[in-house]
C-alpha positions as CSV (number, residue, x, y, z in Angstrom):
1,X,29.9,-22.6,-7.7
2,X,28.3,-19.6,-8.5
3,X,30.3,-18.6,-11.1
4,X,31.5,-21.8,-12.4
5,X,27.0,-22.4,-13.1
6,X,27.1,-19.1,-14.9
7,X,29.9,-20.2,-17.1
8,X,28.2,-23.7,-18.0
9,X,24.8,-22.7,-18.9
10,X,26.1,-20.5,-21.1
11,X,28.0,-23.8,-22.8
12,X,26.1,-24.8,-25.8
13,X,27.0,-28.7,-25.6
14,X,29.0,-29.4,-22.7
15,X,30.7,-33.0,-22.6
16,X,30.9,-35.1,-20.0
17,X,34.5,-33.6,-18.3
18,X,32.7,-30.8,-18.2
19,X,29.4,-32.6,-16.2
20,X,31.9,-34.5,-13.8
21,X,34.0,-31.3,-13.1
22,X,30.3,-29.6,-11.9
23,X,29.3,-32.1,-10.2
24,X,31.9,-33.1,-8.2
25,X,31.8,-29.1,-7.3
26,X,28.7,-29.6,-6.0
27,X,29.6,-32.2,-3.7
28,X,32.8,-30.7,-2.5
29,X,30.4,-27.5,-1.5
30,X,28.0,-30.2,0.2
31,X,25.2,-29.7,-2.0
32,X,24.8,-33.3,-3.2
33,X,21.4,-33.3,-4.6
34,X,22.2,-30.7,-7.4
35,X,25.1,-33.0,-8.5
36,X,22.0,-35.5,-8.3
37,X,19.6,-33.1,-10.5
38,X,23.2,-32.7,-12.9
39,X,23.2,-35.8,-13.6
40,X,19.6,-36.4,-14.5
41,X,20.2,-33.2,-17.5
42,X,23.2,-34.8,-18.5
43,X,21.3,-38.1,-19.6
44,X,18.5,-36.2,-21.2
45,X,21.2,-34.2,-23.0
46,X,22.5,-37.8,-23.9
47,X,25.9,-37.0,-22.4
48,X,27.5,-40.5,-21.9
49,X,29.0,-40.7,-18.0
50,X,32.1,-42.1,-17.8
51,X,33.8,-43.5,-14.9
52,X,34.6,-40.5,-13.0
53,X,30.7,-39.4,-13.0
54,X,29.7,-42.3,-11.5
55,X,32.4,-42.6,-8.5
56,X,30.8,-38.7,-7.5
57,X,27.4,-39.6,-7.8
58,X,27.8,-42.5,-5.6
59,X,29.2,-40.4,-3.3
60,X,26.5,-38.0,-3.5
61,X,23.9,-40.5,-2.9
62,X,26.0,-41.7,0.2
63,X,25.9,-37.9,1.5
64,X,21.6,-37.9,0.7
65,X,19.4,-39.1,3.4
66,X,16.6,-39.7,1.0
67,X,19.8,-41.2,-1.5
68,X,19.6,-44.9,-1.5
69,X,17.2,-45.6,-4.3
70,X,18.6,-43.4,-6.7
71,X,21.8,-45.4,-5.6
72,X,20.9,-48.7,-6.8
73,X,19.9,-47.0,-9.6
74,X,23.0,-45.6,-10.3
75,X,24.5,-48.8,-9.4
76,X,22.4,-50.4,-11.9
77,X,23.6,-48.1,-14.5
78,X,27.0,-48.3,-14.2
79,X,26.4,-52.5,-14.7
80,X,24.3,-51.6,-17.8
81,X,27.4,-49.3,-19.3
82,X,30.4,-52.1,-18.4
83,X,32.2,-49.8,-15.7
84,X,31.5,-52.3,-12.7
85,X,34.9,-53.1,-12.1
86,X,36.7,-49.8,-11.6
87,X,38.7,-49.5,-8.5
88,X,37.2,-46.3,-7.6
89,X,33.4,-46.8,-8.5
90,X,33.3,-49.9,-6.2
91,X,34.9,-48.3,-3.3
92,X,32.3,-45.3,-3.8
93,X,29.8,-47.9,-3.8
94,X,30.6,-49.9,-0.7
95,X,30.6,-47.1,1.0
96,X,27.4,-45.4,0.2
97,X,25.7,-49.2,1.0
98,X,27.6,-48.4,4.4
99,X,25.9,-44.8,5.2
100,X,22.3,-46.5,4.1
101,X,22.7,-49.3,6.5
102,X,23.3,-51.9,4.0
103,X,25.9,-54.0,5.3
104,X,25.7,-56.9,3.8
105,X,25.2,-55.5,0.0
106,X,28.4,-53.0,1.2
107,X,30.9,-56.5,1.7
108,X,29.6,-57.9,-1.3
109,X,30.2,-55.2,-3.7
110,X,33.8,-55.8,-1.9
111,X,33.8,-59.5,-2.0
112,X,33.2,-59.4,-6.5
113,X,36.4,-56.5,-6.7
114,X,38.7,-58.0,-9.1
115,X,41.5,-55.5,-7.9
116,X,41.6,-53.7,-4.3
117,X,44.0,-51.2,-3.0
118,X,44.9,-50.2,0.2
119,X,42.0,-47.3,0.3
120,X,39.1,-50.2,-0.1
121,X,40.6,-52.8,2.0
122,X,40.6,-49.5,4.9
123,X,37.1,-48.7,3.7
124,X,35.9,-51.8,4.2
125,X,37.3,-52.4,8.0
126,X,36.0,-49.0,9.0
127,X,32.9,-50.1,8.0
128,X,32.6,-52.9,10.0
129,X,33.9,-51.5,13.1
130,X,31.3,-48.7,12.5
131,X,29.0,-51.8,12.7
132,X,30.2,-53.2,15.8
133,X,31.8,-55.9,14.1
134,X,35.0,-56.1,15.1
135,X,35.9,-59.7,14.4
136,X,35.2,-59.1,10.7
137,X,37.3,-56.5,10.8
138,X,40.3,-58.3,12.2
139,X,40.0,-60.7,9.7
140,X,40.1,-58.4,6.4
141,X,43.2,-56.8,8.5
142,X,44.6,-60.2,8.4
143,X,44.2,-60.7,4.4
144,X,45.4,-57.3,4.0
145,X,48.0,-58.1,1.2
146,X,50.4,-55.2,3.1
147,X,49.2,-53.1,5.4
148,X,49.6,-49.6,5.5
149,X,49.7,-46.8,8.3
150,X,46.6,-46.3,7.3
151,X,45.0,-49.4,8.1
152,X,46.7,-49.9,11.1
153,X,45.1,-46.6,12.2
154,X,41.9,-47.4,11.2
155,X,41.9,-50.5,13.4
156,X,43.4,-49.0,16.7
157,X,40.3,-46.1,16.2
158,X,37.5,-48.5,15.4
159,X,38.4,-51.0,18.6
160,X,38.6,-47.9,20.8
161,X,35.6,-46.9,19.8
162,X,33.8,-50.1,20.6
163,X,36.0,-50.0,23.6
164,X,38.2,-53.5,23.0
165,X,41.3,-51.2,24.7
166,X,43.6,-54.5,25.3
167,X,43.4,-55.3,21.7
168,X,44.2,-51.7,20.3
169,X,47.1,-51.6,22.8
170,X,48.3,-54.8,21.4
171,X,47.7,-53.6,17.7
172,X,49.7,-50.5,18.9
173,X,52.7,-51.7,20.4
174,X,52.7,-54.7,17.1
175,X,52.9,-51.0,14.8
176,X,56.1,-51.8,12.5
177,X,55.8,-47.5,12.3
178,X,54.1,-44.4,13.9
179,X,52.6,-41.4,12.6
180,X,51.0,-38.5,14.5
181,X,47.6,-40.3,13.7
182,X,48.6,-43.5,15.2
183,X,50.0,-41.3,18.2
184,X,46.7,-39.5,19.0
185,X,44.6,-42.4,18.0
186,X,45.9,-44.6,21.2
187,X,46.0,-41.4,23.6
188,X,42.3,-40.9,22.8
189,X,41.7,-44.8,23.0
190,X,43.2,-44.4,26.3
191,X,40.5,-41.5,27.2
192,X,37.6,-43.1,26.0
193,X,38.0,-46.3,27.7
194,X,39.2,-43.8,31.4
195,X,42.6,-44.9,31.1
196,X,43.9,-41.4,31.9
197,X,47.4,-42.4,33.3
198,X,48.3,-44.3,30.3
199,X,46.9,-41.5,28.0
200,X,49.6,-39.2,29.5
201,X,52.3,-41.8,29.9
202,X,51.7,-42.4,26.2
203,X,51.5,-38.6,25.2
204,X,55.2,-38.3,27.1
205,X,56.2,-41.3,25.5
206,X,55.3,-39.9,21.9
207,X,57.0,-36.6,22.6
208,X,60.2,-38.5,24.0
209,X,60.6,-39.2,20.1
210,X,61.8,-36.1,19.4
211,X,60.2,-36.8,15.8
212,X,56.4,-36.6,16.0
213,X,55.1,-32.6,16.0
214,X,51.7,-32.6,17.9
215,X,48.9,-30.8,16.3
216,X,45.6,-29.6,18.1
217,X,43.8,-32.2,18.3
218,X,46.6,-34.2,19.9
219,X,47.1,-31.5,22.7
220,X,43.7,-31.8,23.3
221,X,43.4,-35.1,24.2
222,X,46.8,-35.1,26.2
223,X,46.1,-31.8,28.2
224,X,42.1,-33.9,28.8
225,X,44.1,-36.5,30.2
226,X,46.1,-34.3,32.8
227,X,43.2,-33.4,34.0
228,X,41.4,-36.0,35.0
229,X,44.9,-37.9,36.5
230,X,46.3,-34.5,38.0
231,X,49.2,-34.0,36.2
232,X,50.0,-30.2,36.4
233,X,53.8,-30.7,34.6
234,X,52.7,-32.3,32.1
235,X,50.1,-30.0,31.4
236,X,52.1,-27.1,31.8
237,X,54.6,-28.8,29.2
238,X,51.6,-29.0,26.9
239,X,50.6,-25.5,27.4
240,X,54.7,-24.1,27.1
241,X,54.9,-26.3,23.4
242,X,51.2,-24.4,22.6
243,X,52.7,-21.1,23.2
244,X,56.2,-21.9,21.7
245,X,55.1,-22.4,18.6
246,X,53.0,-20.2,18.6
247,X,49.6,-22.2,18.2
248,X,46.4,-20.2,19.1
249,X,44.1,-21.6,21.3
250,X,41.1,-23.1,19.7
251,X,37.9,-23.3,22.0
252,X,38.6,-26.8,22.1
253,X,42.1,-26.6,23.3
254,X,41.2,-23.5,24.9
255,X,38.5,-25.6,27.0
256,X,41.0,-28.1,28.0
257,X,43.7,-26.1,29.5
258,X,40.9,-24.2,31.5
259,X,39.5,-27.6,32.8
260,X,43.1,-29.1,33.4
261,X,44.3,-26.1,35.4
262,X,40.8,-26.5,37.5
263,X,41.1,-29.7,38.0
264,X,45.1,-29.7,38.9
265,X,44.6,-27.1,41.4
266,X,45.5,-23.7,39.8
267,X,42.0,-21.9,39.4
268,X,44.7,-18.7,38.6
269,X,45.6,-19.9,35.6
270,X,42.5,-21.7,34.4
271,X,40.6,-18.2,34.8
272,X,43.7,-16.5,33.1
273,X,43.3,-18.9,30.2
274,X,39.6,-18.1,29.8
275,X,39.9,-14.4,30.0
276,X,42.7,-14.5,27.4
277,X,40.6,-16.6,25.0
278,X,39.9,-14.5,21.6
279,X,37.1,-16.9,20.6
280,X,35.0,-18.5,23.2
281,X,31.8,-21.1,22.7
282,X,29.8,-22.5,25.0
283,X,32.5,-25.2,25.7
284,X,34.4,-22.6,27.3
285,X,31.7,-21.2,29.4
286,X,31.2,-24.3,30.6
287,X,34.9,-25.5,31.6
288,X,35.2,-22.0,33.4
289,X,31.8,-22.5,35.1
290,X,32.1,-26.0,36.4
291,X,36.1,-25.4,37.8
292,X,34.5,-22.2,39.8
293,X,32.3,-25.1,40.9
294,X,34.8,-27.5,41.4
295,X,37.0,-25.1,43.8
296,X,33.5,-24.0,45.8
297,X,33.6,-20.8,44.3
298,X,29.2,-20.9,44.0
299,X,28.9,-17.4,43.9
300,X,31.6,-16.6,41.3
301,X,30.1,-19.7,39.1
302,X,26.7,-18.0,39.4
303,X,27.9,-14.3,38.2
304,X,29.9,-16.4,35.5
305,X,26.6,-17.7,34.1
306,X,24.9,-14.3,34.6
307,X,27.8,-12.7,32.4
308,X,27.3,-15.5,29.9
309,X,23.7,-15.3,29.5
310,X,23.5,-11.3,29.5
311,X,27.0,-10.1,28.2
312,X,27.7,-12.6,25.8
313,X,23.8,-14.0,24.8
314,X,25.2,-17.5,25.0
315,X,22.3,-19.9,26.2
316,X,23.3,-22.4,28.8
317,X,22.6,-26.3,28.5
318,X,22.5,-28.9,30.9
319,X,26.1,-29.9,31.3
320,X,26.2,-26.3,32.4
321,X,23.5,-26.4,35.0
322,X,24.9,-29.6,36.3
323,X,28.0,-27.6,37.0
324,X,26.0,-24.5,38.7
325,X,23.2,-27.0,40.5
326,X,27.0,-28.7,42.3
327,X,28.1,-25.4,43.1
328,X,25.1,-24.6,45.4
329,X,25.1,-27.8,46.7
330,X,28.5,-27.5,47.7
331,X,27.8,-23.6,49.1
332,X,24.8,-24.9,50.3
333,X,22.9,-22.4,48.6
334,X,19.4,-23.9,48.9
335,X,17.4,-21.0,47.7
336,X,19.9,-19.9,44.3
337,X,19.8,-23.7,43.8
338,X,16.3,-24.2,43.5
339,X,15.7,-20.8,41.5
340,X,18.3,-22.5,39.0
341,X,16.5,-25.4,38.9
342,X,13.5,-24.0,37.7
343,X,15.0,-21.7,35.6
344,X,16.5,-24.5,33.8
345,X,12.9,-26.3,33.3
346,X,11.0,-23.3,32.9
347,X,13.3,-20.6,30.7
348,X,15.8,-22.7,29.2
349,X,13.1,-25.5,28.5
350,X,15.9,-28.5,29.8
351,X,14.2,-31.4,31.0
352,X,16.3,-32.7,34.0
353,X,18.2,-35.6,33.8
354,X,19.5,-37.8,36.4
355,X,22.6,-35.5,37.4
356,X,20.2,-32.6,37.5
357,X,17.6,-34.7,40.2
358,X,20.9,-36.1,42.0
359,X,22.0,-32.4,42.5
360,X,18.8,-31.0,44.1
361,X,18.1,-34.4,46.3
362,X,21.6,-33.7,47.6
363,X,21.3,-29.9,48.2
364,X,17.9,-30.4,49.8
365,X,19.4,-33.6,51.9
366,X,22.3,-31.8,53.1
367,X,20.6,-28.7,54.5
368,X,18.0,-31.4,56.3
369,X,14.7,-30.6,54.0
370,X,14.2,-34.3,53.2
371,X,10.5,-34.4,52.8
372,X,10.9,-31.9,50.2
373,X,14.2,-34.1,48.6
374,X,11.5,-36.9,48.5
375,X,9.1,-35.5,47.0
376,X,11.1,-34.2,44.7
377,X,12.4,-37.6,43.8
378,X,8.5,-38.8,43.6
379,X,7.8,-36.5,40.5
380,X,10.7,-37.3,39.0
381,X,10.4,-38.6,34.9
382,X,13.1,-41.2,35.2
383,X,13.7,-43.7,37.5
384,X,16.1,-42.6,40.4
385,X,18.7,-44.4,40.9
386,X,21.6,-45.6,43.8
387,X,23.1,-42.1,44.1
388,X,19.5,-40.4,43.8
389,X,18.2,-42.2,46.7
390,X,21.7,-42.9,48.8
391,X,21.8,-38.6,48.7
392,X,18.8,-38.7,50.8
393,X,20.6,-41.5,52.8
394,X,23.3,-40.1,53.7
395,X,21.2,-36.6,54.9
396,X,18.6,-38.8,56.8
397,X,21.4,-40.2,58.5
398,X,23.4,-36.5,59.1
399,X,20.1,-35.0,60.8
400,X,19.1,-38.5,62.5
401,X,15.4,-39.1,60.2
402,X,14.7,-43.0,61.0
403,X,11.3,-42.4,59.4
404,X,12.3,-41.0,55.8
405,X,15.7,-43.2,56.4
406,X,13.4,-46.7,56.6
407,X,11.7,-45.7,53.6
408,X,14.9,-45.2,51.5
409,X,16.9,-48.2,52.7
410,X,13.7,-49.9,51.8
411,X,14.2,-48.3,47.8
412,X,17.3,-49.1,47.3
413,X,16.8,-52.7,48.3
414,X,14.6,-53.0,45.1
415,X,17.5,-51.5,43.1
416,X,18.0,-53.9,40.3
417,X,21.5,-53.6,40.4
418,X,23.5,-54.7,43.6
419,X,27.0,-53.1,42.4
420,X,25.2,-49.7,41.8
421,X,24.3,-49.6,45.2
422,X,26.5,-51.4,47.5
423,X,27.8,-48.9,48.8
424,X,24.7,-48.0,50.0
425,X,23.8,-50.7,51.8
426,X,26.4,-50.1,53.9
427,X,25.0,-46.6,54.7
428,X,22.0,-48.6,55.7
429,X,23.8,-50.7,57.7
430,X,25.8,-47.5,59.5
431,X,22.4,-45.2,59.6
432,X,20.5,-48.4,61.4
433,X,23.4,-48.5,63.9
434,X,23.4,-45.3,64.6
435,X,19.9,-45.5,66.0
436,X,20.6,-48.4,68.1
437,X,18.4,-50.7,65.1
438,X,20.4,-53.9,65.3
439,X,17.5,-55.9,64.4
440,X,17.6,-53.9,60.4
441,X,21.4,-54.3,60.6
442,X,21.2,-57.9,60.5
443,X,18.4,-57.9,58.1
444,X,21.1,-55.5,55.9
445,X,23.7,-57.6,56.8
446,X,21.7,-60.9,55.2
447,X,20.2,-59.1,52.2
448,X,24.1,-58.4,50.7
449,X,25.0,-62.0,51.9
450,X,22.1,-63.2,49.8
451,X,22.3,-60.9,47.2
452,X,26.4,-61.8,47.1
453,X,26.7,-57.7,47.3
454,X,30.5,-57.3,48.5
455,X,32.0,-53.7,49.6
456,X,32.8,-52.0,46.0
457,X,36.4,-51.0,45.3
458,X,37.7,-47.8,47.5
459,X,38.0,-44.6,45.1
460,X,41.3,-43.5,44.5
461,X,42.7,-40.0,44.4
462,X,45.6,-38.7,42.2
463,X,48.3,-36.3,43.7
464,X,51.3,-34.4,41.7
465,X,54.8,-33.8,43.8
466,X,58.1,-33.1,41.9
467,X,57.0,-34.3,38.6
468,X,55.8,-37.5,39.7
469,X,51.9,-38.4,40.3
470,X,51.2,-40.7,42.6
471,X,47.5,-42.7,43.6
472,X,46.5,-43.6,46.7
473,X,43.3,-44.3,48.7
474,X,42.5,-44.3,52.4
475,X,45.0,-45.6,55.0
476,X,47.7,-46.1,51.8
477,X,50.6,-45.4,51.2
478,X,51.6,-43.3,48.1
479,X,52.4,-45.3,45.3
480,X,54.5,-43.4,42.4
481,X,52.0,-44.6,39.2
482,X,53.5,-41.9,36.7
483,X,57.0,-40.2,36.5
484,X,56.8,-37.3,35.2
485,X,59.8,-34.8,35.3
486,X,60.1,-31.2,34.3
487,X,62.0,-32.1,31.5
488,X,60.0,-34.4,29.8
């Protein structure tokens, strides 16, 4: 842009192709208020705008935070000149109402097109599922006079990201055709709603194909999946195609393998995959940190983050201390976990959150120092919640502390919400029998009869053997959930 502002000033009378060329240049290289300032010199130079000017500087006022007045202006002025009803002005205009929070001027810029196409019927949609209107949505999708891949897209993301999975399953499966966006769209719609095992199952299902090429961002979200549901093949698979044709690892993908092969089992390969990563970000650091943590490697995790802060200057956040804070507890290393703790507040200048507080109270709890895990809870900024104060319950009833233990049974009776702490009424219950306190186990016993607080769902656990993963949970039988052979 440089050059090409070089070349027009020295332009005696430039016309109005040569304006529009300059300042959609400025808003390709993301410098929308010059294309802003462009136009204002081309109307004192008398330049007349045509069409084309006005579709970019729409679009530059959508890109503006401080935009939306000179928009309306600019709307104004292209009702003054006659150019209301081109296609593309009005789909740059319903979109910059959009970005300013306008909602209802955005529809009824789309409501007086005389002509739409498939791009503006797919703006407007987006647009109200960026809204949380979903039902709006539907219906333009409805009216769409044929729908493109496009659209269909567009709704399967929008309804995953408002988290109506059943309805972008059904929108899915109704596809008349698939692309590789409609593809990774429902495999991330899958992971955003924690429906890991049909994430995968769909991955292998788009891959069955044998027409759809995944692309990086499609692997990424597949190999995420694997990890949270355990499947290694599949991940492997995913790793083989990386290598096969020759894709290099992003730090995105990079991340993902690293976490999938922690989280399947093979720390080997995970730490392999980090050490062979050209490019690493904090992403990275991270994954490799919190599967060290994950296998109970504490002191590996804690020379990981010492090699991160003073060989690579990369500053930590607080996903990673979570990671390093679990590690101790899980060591029990009281004394590195509370010097990270404070190095977090005090160096890094992260204010703990809830995962933070939930890590110390359990690393104190475990290694019996409960008065210090309560007072630790007492100063904490946020409220504590059912895993905060059922940490301490569960160490109060390890090393047999009926005083501290009343007092936190007591706490998370006031909980607002039974199902967050169900479970922990049952620790009550089993700490109270314990010491021979029938009299609190009934008075348990009636406050979750009361309080219609019923024993939550058992967790499950995922397991990988010969290609198929199968979940189970205590006292059950294996149940094959995924097939997954080493050829698919």
């Amino acid at each position: 842009m440089d050059c090409a502002g070089e070349v027009f000033t020295g332009m005696i009378e430039p016309n109005s192709f040569v304006y529009n060329v300059m300042i959609k240049g400025f808003i390709l290289c993301s410098s929308p208020l010059e294309s802003l300032r462009l136009y204002i010199d081309m109307c004192r130079r008398r330049v007349s705008p045509t069409c084309y000017t006005f579709s970019s500087l729409v679009k530059a006022c959508a890109a503006t935070e401080r935009g939306g007045d000179f928009g309306e202006c600019v709307h104004g002025r292209i009702l003054k000149v006659g150019l209301a009803t081109q296609l593309h002005t009005q789909t740059a205009l319903i979109d910059f109402y959009a970005n300013h929070g306008l909602l209802s001027e955005s529809r009824k810029v789309f409501d007086e097109m005389f002509e739409r196409d498939n791009f503006s019927w797919t703006t407007m949609m987006n647009i109200h599922l960026r809204f949380g209107d979903k039902y709006s949505a539907k219906s333009l999708f409805q009216s769409v006079p044929e729908k493109s891949i496009v659209a269909w897209n567009t709704m399967i993301i929008g309804l995953a990201r408002l988290g109506d999975l059943e309805t972008a399953v059904s929108m899915f499966t109704s596809m008349p055709e698939r692309n590789l966006v409609s593809w990774t769209s429902m495999i991330s719609c899958y992971s955003q709603n924690k429906a890991f095992k049909e994430a995968v199952e769909t991955f292998v299902g788009m891959m069955s194909t044998g027409t759809i090429t995944p692309d990086e961002v499609t692997m990424t979200a597949a190999i995420s999946a694997c990890a949270h549901v355990g499947a290694l093949t599949v991940g492997e698979a995913s790793h083989l195609h990386l290598i096969e044709n020759k894709i290099n690892l992003s730090v995105y993908t990079g991340s993902a393998l690293i976490d999938m092969y922690a989280k399947c089992g093979d720390l080997t390969k995970s730490l392999m995959v980090f050490f062979k990563l050209k490019n690493k970000n904090l992403f990275c650091w991270n994954s490799v940190i919190d599967g060290l943590a994950f296998h109970g490697q504490a002191e590996k995790a804690l020379t990981m983050l010492a090699l991160m802060e003073q060989v690579e200057s990369f500053k930590p956040n607080g996903v990673t201390f979570v990671s390093i804070l679990t590690a101790c507890t899980h060591a029990g290393l009281i004394s590195s976990g509370k010097i990270m703790f404070q190095t977090m507040i005090e160096t890094h200048c992260i204010a703990p959150e809830i995962e933070h507080y939930g890590c110390m109270v359990d690393l104190l709890s475990r290694a019996g120092f409960l008065q210090e895990a309560l007072d630790l809870i007492s100063t904490m900024r946020i409220e504590p919640n059912a895993i905060v104060w059922g940490a301490i319950l569960s160490g109060c009833s390890i090393h047999r502390n009926l005083e501290i233990g009343r007092i936190v049974a007591a706490k998370i009776a006031e909980l607002v919400e039974p199902d967050d702490s169900s479970g922990y009424h049952l620790l009550s219950v089993n700490m109270f029998a314990g010491f021979d306190q029938w009299s609190e186990v009934d008075r348990v016993r009636e406050t979750m009869r009361n309080e219609s607080i019923q024993k939550k769902s058992p967790g499950c656990s995922w397991i990988e053997i010969d290609g198929t993963v199968y979940e189970f949970t205590v006292s059950d039988d294996l149940q094959p959930v995924m097939g997954l052979t080493k050829q698919d």
